[in-house]
Structures are given as structure tokens and as C-alpha cells.
SERO-4910 file (N, C-alpha, C, O; in steps of 0.05 Angstrom, whole numbers):
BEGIN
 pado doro    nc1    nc2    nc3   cac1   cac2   cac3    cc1    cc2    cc3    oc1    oc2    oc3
  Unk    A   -192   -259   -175   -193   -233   -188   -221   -228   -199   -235   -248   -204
  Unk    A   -228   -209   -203   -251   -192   -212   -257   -197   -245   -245   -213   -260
  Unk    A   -270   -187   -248   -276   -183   -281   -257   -172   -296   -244   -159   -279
  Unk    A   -243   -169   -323   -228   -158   -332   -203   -164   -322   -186   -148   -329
  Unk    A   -197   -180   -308   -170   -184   -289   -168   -157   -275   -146   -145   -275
  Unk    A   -189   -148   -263   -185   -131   -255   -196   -142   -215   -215   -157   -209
  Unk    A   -179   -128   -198   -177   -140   -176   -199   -132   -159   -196   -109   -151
  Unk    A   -225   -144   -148   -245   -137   -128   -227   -107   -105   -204   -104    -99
  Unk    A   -250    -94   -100   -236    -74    -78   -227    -90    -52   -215    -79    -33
  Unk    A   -235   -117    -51   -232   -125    -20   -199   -138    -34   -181   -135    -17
  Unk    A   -191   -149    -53   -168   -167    -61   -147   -141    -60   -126   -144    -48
  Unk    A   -154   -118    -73   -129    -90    -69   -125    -85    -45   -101    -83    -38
  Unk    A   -152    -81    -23   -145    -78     -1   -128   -103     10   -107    -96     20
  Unk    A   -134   -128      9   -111   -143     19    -88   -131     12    -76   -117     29
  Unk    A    -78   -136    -14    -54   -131    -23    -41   -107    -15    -16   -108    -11
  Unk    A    -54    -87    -11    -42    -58     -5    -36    -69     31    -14    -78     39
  Unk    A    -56    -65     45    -53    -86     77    -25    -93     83    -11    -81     98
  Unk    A    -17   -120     65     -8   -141     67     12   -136     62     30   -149     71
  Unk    A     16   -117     49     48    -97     44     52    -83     56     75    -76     50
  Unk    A     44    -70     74     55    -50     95     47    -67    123     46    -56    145
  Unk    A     44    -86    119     37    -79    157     69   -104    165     85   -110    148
  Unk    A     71   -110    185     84   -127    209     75   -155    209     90   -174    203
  Unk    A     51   -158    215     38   -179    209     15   -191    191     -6   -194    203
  Unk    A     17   -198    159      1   -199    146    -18   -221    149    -39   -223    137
  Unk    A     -5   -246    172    -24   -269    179    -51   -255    189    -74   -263    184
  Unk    A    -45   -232    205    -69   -226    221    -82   -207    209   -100   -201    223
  Unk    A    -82   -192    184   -102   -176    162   -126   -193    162   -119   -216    160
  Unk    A   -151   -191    163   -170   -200    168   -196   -181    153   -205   -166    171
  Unk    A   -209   -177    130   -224   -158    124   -254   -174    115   -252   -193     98
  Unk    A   -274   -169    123   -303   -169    116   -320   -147     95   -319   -123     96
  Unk    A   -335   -165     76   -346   -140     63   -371   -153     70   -377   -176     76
  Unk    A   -384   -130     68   -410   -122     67   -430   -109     45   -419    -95     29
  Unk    A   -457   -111     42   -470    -98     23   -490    -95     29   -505   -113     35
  Unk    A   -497    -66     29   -516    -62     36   -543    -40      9   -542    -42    -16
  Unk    A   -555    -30     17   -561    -10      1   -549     14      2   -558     29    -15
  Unk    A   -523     28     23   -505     48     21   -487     36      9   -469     53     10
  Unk    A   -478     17     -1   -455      4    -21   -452    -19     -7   -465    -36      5
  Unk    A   -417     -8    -15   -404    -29      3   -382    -27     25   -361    -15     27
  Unk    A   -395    -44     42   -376    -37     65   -350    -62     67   -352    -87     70
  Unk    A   -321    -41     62   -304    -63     73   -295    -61    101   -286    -38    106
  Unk    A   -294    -82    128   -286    -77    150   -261    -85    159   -261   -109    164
  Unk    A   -239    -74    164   -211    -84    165   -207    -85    190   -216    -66    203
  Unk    A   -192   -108    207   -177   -115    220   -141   -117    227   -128   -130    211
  Unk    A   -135   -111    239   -109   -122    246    -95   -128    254    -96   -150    242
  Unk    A    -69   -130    272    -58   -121    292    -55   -106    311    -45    -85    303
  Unk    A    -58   -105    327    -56    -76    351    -31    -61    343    -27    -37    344
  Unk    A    -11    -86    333     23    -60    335     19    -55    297     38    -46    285
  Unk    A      5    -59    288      7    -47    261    -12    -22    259     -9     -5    241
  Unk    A    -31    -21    279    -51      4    264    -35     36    261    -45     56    251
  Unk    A     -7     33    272      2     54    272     14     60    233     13     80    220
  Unk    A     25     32    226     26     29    196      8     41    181     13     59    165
  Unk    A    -24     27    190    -48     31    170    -53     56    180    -69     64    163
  Unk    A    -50     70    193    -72    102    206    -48    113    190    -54    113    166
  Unk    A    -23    121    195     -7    131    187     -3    162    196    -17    168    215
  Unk    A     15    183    184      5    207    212     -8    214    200    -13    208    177
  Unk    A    -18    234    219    -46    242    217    -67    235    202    -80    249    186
  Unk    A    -70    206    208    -88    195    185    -77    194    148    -90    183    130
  Unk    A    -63    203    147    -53    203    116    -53    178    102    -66    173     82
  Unk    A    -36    160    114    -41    140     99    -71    112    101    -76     91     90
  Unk    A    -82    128    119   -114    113    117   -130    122     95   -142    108     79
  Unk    A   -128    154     98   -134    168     76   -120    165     37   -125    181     19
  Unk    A   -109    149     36    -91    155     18   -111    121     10   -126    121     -9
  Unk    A   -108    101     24   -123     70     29   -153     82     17   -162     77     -5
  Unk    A   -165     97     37   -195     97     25   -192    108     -7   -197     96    -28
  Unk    A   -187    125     -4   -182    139    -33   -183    116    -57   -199    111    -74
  Unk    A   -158    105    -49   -155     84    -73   -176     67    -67   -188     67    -88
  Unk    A   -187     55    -52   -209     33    -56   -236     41    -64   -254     25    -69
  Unk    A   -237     66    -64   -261     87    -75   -259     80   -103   -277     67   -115
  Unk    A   -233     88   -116   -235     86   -146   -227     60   -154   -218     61   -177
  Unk    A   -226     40   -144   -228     11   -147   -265      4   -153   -277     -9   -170
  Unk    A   -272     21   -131   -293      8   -127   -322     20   -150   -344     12   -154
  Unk    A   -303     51   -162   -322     57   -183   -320     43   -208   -338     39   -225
  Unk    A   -290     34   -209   -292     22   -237   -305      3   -239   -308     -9   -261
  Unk    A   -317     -5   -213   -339    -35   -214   -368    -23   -212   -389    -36   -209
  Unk    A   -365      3   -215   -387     22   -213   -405     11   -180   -429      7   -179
  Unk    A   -384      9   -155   -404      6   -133   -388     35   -113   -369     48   -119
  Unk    A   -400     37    -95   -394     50    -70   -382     36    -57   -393     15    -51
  Unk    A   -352     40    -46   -334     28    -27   -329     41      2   -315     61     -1
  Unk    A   -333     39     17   -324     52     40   -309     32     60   -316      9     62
  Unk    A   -285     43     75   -270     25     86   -270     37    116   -265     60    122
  Unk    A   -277     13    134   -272     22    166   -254     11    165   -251     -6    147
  Unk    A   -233     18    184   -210     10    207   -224     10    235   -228     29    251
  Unk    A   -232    -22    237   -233    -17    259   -202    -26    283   -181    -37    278
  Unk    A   -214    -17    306   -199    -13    328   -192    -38    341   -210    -53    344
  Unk    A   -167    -45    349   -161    -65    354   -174    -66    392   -176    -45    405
  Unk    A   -180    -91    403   -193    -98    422   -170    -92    445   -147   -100    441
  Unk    A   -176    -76    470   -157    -73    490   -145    -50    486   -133    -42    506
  Unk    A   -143    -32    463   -134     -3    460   -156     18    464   -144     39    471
  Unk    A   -174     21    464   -198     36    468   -183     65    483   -180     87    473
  Unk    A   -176     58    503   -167     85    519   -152    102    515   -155    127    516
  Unk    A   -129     85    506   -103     98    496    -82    108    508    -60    116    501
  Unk    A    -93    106    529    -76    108    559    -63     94    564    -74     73    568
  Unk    A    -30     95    567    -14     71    584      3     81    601     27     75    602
  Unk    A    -12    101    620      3    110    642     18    118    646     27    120    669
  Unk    A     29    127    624     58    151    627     51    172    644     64    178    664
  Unk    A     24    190    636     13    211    644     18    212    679     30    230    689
  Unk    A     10    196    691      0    194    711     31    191    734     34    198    757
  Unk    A     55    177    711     75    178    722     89    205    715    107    211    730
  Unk    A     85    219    699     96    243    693     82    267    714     97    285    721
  Unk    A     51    268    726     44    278    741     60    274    763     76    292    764
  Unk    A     63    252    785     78    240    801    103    252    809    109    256    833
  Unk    A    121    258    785    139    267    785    136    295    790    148    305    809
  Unk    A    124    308    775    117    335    787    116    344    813    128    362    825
  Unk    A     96    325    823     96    337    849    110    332    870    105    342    892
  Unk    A    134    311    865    154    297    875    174    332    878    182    344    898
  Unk    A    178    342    840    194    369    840    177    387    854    189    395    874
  Unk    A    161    394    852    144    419    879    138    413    906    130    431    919
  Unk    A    142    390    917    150    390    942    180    395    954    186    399    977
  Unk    A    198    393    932    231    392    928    240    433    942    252    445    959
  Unk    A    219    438    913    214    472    924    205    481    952    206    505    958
  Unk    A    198    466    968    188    477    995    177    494    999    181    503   1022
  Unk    A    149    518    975    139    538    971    117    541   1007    103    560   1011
***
């Protein structure tokens, strides 16, 4: 813990993490410091980022928020990436392409 018993922004971010996700073995976060503050970099699971993003971003947003004002009462700059888990980049898993398929399976059906 921090000064005051009060918890570093990287120890809340665990704890907040570590409580919502699926797998807390694989929470994994790096800080950084630079002269723009501080950077925390979060890792995780591939099947949890849907936990941490939350919809439409809300509950990432709701994460930074709080580690913002963690991070003033230590009077620093906190900023938190999520990064992307390795092998999702695209986001594609081929439904599309089978849903096209099908289409034109039904418009040749039509005999136009």
C-alpha cells in the first residue's frame, strides 16, 4: 500500500481488474513514468476484455475515471491503456463471409 494506507493507482487497478474479470491469474499491468505522468498498461485475457471495455466503453471509462482520482490524491497524472489482446486485431471471425454465402445461395434460389 501507498502512503496513508492509501492504495498506489497500479494496487486499485489490480483490485478493481481482479474483481470483474474471468481470469485474475492473467491481469498483468506495467507502470510507467514519464514526464506526461503516469502510464498504467493493462493486460489480460482475450475472453475478459469484453468485462474490462464493457458496452460501449462504459466500464473502461468508469476504470480510468477512478484511477485518475487515485492518482491525484498522490498528486500525479494517471492514464490507463487497455491494451489489446494478441490474435484479435481484426475482429473478424467469419461469420460475415458466411452470412454473405448464404445470400447468394437465396438469390440464385430466385432465378431473377
Amino acid at each position: 500500500m501507498a502512503d496513508n494506507n492509501r492504495p498506489s493507482a497500479k494496487e486499485f487497478l489490480e483490485y478493481i481488474i481482479k474483481g470483474i474479470v474471468d481470469y485474475p491469474d492473467k491481469v498483468e499491468i506495467d507502470r510507467k513514468v514519464d514526464e506526461m505522468g503516469v502510464l498504467l498498461s493493462l493486460r489480460v485475457h482475450p475472453d475478459d476484455m469484453g468485462q474490462v471495455i464493457g458496452k460501449n466503453g462504459d466500464t473502461a471509462r468508469a476504470i480510468r475515471t477512478l484511477v485518475r482520482i487515485i492518482g491525484l490524491k498522490s498528486r500525479a497524472r494517471v492514464n490507463l491503456k487497455i491494451e489489446e489482446p494478441e490474435g484479435r486485431k481484426g475482429g473478424s471471425n467469419g461469420s460475415s463471409e458466411k452470412k454473405n454465402s448464404q445470400d447468394d445461395e437465396d438469390l440464385d434460389d430466385l432465378k431473377l
